[in-house]
C-alpha positions in Angstrom: 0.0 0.0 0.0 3.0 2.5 0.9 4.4 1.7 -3.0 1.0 2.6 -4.1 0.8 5.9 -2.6 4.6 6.3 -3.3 3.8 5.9 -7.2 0.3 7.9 -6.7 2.1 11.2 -5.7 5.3 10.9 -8.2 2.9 10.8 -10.9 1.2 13.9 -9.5 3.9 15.7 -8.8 5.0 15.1 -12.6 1.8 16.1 -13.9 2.4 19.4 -11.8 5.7 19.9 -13.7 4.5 19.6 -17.3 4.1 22.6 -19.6 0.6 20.9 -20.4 -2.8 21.9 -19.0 -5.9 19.1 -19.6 -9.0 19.7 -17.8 -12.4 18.1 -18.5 -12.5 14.9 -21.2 -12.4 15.7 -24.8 -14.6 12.1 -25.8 -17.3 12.2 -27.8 -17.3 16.2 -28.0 -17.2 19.1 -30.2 -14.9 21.3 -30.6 -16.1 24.8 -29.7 -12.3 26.4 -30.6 -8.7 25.5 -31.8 -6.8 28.6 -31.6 -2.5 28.8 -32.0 -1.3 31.1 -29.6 2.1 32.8 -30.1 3.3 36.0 -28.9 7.2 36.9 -29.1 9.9 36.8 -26.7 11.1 39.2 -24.4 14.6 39.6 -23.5 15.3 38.4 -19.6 11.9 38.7 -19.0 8.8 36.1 -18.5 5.8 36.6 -21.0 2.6 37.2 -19.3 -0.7 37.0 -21.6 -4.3 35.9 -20.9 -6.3 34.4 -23.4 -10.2 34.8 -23.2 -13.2 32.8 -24.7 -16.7 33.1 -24.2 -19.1 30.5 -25.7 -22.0 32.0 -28.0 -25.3 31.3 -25.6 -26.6 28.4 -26.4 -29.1 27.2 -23.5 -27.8 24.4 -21.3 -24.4 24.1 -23.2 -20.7 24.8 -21.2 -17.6 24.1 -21.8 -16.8 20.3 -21.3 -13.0 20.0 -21.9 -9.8 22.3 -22.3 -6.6 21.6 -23.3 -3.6 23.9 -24.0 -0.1 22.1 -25.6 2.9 23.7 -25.1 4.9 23.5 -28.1 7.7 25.3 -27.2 8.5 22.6 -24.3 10.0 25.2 -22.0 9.1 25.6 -18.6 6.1 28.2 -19.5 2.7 27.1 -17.8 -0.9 27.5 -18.5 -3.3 28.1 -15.7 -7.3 28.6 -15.7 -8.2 32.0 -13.5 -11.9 32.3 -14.3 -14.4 29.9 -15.7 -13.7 26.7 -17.3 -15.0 23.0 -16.8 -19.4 23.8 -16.2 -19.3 27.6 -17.4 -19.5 29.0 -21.0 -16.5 31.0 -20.9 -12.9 30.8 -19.6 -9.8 33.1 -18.6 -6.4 31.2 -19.7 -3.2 32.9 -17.9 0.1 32.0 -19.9 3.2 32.4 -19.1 6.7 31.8 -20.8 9.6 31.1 -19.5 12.5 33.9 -18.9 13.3 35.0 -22.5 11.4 32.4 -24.0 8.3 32.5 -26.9 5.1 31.5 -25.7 3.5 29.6 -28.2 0.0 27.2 -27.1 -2.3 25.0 -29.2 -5.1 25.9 -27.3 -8.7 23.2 -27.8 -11.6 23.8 -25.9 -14.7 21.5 -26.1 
């Protein structure tokens, strides 16, 4: 049981430290937006940018699934600050790492 839990919080603690963000399930859903993302480098200095999308009211629908790819696979980080998973719109905070591009595949479902 103590390898279990061993195993159970490496993974988590790996999943922290990816560039990645996945929240919700993408199966069996549409996709409401794929947007690239890419704003340029500064020079010794992290990027911050947020990225907004609100859903077109449709009654009953919300967003079911978000996911945002690094593909610069730097340590930048994506993070949800409003909305998300149950709500029609959501507030992506993205930010690079020092001098780096930040550059996201951004799907939300």
């Amino acid at each position: 049981m103590k390898v279990y839990t061993i195993v159970l919080l490496l993974a988590a603690v790996i999943f922290v430290e990816c560039g990645n963000t996945f929240m919700g399930t993408n199966i069996m859903r549409p996709i409401l937006l794929h947007q690239d993302v890419k704003y340029p480098s500064r020079m010794f200095r992290k990027r911050v940018e947020f990225f907004n999308y609100t859903m077109p009211m449709f009654y009953g629908r919300t967003i079911q699934g978000l996911l945002a790819y690094d593909l610069t696979h730097s340590d930048a980080s994506a993070n949800v600050t409003q909305g998300g998973i149950g709500y029609n719109f959501v507030q992506l905070r993205m930010k690079s790492g020092r001098g780096k591009d930040l550059h996201y595949d951004v799907y939300i479902y």
